[in-house]
C-alpha positions as CSV (number, residue, x, y, z in Angstrom):
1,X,-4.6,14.6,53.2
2,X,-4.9,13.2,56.5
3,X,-5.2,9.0,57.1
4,X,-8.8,9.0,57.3
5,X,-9.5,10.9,54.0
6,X,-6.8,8.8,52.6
7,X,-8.8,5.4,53.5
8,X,-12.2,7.1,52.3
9,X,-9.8,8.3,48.9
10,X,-9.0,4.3,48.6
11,X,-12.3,3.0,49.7
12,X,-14.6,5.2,47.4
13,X,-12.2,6.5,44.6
14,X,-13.3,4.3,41.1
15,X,-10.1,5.1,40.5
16,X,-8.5,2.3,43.2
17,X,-11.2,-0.5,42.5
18,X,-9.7,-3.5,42.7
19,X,-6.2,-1.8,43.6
20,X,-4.7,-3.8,46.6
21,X,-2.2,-2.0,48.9
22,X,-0.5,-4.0,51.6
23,X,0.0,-1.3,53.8
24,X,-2.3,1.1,55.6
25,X,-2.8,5.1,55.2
26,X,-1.3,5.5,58.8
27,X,1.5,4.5,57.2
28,X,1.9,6.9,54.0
29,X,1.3,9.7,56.2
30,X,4.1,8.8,58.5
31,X,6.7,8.7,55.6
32,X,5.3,12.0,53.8
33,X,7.2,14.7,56.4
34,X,5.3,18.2,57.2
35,X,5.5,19.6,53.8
36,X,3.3,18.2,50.8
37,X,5.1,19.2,47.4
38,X,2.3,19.3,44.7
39,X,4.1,17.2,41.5
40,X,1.8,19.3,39.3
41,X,2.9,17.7,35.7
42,X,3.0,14.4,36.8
43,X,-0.1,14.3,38.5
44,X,-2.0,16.0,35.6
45,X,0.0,12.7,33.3
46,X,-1.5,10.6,35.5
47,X,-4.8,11.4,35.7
48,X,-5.3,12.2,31.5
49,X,-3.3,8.7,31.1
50,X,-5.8,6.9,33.1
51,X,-8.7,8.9,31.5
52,X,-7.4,8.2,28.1
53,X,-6.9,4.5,29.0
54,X,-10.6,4.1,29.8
55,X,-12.0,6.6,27.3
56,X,-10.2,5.8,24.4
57,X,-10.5,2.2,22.4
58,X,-7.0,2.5,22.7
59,X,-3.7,4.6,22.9
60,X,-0.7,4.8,20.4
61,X,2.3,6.1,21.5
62,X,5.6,6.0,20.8
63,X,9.3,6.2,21.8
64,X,10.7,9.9,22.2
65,X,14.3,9.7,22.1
66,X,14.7,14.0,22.5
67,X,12.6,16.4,23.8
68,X,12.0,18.0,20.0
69,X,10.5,14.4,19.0
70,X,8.1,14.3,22.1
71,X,7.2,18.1,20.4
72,X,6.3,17.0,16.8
73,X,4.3,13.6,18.4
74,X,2.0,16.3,20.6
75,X,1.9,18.0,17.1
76,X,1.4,14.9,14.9
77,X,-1.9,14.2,17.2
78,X,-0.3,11.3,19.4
79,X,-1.8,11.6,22.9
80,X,1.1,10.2,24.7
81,X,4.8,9.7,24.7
82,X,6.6,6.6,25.4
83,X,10.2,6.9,27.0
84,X,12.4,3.6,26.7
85,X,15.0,2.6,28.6
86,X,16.7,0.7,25.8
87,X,16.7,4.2,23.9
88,X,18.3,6.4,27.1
89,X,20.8,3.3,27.0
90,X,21.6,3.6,23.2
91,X,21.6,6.7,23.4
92,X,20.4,9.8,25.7
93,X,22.2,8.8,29.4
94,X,23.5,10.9,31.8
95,X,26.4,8.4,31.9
96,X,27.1,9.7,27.7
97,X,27.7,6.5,26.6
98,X,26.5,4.2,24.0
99,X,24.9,0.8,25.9
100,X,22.6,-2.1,24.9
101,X,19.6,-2.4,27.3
102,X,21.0,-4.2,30.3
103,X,20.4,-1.3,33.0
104,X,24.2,-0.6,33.0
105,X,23.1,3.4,32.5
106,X,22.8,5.5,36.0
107,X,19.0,5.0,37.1
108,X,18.4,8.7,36.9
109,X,18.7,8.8,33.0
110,X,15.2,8.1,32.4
111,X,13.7,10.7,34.9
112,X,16.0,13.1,33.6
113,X,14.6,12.7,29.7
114,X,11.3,12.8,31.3
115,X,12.2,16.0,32.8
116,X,13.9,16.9,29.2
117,X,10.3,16.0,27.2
118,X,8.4,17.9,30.2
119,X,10.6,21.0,29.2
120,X,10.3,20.9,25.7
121,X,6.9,19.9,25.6
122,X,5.9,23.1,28.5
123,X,8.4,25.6,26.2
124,X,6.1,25.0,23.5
125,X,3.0,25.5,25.2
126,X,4.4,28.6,26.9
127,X,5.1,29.9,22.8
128,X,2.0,29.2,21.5
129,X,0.3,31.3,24.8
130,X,1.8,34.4,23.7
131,X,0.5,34.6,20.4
132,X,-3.1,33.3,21.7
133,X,-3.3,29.7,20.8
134,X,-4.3,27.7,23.8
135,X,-6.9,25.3,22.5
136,X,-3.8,22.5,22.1
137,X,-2.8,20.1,25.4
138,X,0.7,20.1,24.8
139,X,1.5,18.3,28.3
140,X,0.3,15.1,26.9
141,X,0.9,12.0,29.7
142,X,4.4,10.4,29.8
143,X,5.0,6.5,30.2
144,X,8.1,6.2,31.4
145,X,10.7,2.7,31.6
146,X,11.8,1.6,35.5
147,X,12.9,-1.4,33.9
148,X,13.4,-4.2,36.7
149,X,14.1,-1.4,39.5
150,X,17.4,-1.1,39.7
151,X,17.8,-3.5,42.7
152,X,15.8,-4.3,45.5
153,X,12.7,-2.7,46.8
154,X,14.2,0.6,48.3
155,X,15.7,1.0,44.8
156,X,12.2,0.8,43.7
157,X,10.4,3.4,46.2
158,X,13.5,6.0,44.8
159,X,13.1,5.4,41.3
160,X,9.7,5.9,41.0
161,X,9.9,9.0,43.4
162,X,12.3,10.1,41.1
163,X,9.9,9.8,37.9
164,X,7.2,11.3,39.6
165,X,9.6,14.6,40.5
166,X,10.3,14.7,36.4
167,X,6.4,14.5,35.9
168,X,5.7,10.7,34.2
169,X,2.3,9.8,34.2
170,X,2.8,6.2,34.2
171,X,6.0,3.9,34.9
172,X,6.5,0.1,34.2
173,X,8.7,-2.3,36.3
174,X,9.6,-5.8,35.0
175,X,10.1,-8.9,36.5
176,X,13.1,-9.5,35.7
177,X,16.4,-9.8,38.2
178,X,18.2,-6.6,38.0
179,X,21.4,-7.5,38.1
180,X,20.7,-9.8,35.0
181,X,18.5,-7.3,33.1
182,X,18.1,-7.9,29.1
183,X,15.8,-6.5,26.4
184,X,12.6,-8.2,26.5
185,X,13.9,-9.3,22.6
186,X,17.1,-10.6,24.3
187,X,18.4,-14.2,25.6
188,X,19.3,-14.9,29.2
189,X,16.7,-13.0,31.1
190,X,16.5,-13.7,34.9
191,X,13.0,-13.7,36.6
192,X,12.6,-12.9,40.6
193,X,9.8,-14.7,42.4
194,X,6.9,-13.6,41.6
195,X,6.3,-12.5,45.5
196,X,9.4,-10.7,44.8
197,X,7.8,-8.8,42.0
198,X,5.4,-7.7,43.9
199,X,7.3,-6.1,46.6
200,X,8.6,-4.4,44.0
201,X,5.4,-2.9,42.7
202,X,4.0,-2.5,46.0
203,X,7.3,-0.3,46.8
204,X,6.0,1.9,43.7
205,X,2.6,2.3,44.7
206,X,3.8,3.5,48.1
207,X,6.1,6.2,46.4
208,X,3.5,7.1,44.4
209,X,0.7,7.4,47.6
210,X,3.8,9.3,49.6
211,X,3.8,12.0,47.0
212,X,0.2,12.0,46.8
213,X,0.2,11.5,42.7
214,X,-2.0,8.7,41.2
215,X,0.7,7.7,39.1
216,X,-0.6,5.0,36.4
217,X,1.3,1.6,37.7
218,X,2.2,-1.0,35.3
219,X,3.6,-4.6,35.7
220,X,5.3,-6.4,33.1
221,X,6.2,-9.4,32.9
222,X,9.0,-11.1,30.7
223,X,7.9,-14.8,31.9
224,X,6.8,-15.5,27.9
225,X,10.5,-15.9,27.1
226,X,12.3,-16.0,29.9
227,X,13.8,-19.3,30.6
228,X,16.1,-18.6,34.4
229,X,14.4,-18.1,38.1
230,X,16.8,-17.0,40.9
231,X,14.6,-18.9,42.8
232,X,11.8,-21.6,43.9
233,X,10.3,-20.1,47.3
234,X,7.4,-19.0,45.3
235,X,5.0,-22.3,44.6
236,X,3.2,-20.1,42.0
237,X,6.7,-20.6,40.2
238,X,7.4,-24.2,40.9
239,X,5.1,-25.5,38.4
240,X,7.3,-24.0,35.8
241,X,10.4,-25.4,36.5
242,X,12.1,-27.8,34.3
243,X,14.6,-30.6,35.5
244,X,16.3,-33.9,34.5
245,X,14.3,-37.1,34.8
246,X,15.6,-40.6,34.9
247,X,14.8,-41.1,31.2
248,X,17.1,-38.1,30.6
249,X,14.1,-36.1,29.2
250,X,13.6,-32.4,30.1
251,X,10.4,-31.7,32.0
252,X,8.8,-29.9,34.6
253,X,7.6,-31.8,38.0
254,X,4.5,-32.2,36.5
255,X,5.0,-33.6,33.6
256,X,7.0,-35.8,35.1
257,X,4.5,-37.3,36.9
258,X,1.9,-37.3,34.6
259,X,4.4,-38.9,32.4
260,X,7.0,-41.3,33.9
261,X,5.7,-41.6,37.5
262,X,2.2,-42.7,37.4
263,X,2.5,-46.0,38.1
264,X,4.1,-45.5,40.9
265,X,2.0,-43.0,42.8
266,X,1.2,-43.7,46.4
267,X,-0.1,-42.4,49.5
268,X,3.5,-40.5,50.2
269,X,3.6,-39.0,46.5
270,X,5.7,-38.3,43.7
271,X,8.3,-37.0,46.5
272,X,9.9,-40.3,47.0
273,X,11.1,-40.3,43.3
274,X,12.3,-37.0,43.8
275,X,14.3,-38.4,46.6
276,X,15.4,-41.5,44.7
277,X,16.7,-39.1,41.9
278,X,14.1,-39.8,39.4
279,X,14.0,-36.0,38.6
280,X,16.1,-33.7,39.2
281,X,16.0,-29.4,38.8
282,X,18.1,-28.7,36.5
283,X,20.3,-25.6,38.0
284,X,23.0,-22.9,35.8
285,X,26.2,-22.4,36.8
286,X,25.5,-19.5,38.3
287,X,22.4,-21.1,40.5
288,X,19.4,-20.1,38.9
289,X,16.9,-22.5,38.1
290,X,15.4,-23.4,34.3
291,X,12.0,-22.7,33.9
292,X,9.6,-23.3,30.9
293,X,9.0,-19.7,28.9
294,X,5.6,-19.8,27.2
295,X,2.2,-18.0,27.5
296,X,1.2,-20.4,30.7
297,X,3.7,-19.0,33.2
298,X,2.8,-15.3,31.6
299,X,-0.7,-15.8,32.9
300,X,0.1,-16.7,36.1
301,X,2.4,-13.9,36.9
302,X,0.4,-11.5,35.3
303,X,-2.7,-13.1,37.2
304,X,-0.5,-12.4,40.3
305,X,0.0,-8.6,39.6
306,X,-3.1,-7.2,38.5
307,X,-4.6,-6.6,42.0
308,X,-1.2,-4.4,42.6
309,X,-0.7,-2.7,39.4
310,X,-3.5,-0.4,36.9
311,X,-2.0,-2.0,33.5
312,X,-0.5,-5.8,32.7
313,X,2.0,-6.1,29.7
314,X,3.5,-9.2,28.8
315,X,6.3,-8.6,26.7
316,X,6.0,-11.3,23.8
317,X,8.8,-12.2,21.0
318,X,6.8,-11.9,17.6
319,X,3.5,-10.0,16.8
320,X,0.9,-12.7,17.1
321,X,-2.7,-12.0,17.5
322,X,-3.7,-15.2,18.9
323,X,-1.3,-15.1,21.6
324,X,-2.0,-11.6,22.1
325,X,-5.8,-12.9,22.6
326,X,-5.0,-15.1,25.0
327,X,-2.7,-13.3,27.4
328,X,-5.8,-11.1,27.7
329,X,-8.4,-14.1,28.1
330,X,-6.4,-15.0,31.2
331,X,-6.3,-11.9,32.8
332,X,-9.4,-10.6,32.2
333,X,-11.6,-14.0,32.9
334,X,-10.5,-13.0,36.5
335,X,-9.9,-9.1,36.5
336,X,-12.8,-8.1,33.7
337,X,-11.5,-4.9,31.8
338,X,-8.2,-4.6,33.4
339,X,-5.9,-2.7,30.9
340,X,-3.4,-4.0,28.9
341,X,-0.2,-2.4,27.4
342,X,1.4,-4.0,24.1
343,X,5.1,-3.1,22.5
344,X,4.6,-3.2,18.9
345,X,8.2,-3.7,18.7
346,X,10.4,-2.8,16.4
347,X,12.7,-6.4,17.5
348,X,10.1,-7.9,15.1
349,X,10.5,-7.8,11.4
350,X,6.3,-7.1,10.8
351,X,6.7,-8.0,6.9
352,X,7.9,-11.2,8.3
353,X,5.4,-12.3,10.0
354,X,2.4,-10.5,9.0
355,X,0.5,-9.1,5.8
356,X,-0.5,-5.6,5.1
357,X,-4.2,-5.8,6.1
358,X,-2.8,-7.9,9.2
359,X,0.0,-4.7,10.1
360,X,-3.2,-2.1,9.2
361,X,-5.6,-3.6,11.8
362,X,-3.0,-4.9,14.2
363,X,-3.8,-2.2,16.7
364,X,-7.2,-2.3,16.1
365,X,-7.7,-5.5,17.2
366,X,-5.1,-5.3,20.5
367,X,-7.9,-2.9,21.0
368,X,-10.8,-4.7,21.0
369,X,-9.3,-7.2,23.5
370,X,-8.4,-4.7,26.1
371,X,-4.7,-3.2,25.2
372,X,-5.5,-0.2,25.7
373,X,-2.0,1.4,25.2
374,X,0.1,0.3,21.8
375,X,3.1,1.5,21.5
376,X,6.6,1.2,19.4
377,X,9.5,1.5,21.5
378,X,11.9,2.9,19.6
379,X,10.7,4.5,17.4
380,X,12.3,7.6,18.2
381,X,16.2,5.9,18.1
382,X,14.9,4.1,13.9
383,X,13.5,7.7,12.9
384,X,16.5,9.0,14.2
385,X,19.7,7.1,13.0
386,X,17.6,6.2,9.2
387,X,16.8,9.8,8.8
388,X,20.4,10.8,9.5
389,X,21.4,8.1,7.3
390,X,19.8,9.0,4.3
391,X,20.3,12.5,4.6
392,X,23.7,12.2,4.9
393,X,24.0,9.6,1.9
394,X,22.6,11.6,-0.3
395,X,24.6,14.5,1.0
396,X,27.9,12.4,0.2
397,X,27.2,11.7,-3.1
398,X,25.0,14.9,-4.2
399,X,26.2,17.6,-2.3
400,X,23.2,20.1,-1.1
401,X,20.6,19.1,-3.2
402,X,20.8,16.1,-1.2
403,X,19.8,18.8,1.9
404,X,17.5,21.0,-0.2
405,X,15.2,17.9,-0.9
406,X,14.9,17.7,2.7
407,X,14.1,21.2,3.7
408,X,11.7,21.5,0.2
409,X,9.8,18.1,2.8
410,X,9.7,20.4,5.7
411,X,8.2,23.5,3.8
412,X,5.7,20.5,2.5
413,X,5.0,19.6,6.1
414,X,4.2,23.4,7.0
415,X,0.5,22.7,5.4
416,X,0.2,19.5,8.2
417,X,1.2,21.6,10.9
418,X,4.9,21.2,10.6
419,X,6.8,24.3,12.4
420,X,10.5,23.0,12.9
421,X,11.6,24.4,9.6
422,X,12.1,27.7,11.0
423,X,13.7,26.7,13.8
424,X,14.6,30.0,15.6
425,X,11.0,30.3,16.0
426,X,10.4,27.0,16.5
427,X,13.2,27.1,19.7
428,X,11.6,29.9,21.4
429,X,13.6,32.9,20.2
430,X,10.4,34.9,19.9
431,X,9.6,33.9,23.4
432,X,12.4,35.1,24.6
433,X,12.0,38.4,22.6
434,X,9.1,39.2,24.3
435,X,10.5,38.2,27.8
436,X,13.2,41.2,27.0
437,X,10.2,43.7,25.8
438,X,8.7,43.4,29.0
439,X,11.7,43.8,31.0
440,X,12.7,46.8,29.0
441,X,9.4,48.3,29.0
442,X,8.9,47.1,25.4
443,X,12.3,49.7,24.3
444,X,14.7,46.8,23.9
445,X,16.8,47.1,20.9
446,X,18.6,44.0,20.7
447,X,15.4,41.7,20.0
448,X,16.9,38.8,17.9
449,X,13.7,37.7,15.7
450,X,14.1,41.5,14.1
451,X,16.5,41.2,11.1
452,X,16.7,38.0,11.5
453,X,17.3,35.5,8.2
454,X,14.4,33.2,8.8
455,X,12.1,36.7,9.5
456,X,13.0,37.7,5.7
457,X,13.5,34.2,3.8
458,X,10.8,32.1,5.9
């Protein structure tokens, strides 16, 4: 595609209303060399995610921690999969170790279980072909963690290059300083300008345009509970930062003047009590500033992204419909029926906080206010480790009736569409079976489905 269908694309395409792209198509053309790949899966993500997300009343989804739990959500019904960064760091890195989610994993760890879930979830499409069931989508889009980047901008552009070669349909950044990177359910989280933020999605969008895929770009931001800027060269930000005045009360600038320093406004301001040391920024020992975490700065920022991003999430620290209701008033008074994304996150105990008929219609209602993708993080890593857990409990104590219980579930689930319970099958054995017929001329004798156990018990 050549600039000037490019700039019609952007200028006529629903799909970019209200998309803002600081750059000009000259300028992804120069950067895409003299051979266009086509990034066939992640282009066909992108373009049934963003279908789905204004189709559907909403989305659920949830964390895939392997590419055999991706399989059984496709199968369950689910029409997308969620891939975390906090799980690849628990749990499925390249770097094989065990971290909590602070980006200390190598950044290609969540492309590459992309690429793992793309495999799995194009192996069983490829087994169902042969025996004549292709009604099912099994390449159901991918939302895929970026988490705050990695680093700076050119870390960025990579990253979501790299996603976009595994085929994700979608990919969140965060606002958060990299370097500092917690959980959203964490203490001590960092936030970059907003301006800075931006650059940061605006170097996604441009790896996205470069490869030509209309990759479904989402901004979150973690400026609900985040409590530390890097720094104030943002006046979007200023508002929001607390400091020490005279009185010894923490407030922000504001409130300080609203407060303490009406009396003494003049024609020269509140600036001369700054000068005079009336109030004071309050600054860490490391040099970031303090800021005041709430709903209020969460508006602005995400107010700030929406013209660069297709979906707004603001990561929140308890499941709370009213505050929920509110984030979206604030975006969508100004950006009407801009998506929203919500983690319904296992960091919060539900019981807790909410009643039955409250958990029930919880997504329902996200719904109805325009979060149009609900999802539970980590799901996949909770199934995982309690199933594991029980199993092998019982297994301690009981022996294999302990295991028998379990595979007398599976041959339960069979009736619901369950197939991993004969699971040389379920892998692709037959597939492969029928790769060696058709080598051989269908005269192979070493097929490994014939006399097989699970061909004569199963």
């Amino acid at each position: 595609m050549d600039a000037e269908k490019l700039k019609k694309d952007w200028e006529t395409n629903p799909r970019w209303k209200g998309i803002l792209r600081p750059y000009n198509p000259e300028d992804v053309v120069s950067l895409r060399g003299s051979i266009q790949i086509d990034y066939t899966l992640a282009k066909l993500g992108a373009e049934n995610l963003w279908k789905l997300l204004n189709t559907e009343s909403f989305i659920r989804a949830m964390g895939a921690l392997t590419g055999h739990q991706a399989v059984q959500m496709a199968e369950a019904g689910l029409k997308a999969i969620y891939v975390s960064g906090w799980q690849v760091a628990a749990d499925n890195n390249v770097a094989k170790q065990t971290y909590p989610d602070q980006s200390l994993y190598p950044s290609n760890s969540v492309p590459e279980l992309v690429r793992r879930i793309n495999a799995a979830l194009k192996r069983e499409d490829e087994k169902q072909s042969i025996t004549g069931k292709t009604g099912k989508d099994w390449l159901v889009p991918i939302m895929a963690d970026a988490e705050a980047g990695f680093g700076g901008t050119l870390n960025a552009f990579e990253l979501m290059k790299a996603m976009i070669e595994a085929g994700a349909g979608g990919v969140h950044f965060e606002d958060q300083l990299g370097s500092e990177k917690k959980c959203g359910h964490l203490g001590g989280k960092v936030l970059v300008p907003t301006s800075q933020f931006i650059r940061t999605l605006t170097a996604a969008r441009l790896a996205a345009d470069v490869l030509n895929v209309p990759t479904v770009l989402v901004a979150r931001t973690d400026a609900e509970a985040a409590t530390l800027l890097t720094t104030e060269i943002d006046d979007r930000d200023k508002p929001f930062i607390l400091g020490k005045a005279y009185t010894g009360e923490e407030m922000t600038f504001s409130e300080a003047v609203s407060k303490l320093y009406a009396d003494k406004w003049n024609n020269r301001g509140i600036r001369r009590g700054i000068q005079e040391g009336s109030w004071t920024p309050y600054r860490t020992p490391e040099g970031y500033y303090r800021v005041k975490a709430g709903m209020d700065q969460a508006i602005v920022r995400g107010l700030a992204y929406a013209p660069y991003a297709d979906v707004v999430w603001c990561e929140t620290a308890k499941p709370d419909l009213c505050e929920a209701a509110l984030f979206a008033k604030g975006i969508q008074e100004k950006y009407p029926g801009k998506p929203l994304m919500y983690n319904c996150s296992p960091s919060f105990n539900w019981k807790q906080k909410l009643g039955d008929k409250e958990i029930a219609e919880f997504q329902e209602e996200l719904g109805k206010m325009g979060y149009k993708f609900n999802f539970i993080t980590l799901a996949g890593w909770h199934d995982l480790n309690n199933a594991m857990f029980e199993l092998a409990t019982a297994y301690d104590k009981e022996g294999m009736p302990a295991y028998v219980r379990l595979q007398e579930k599976e041959f339960e689930n069979q009736k619901r569409g369950y197939k991993a319970v004969k699971h040389q099958e379920f892998v692709g054995t037959g597939y492969f079976d029928k790769v060696a017929q058709i080598i051989s001329g269908g005269k192979s004798s070493t097929t490994a489905m014939e006399g097989s156990t699970e061909k004569e018990q199963f």
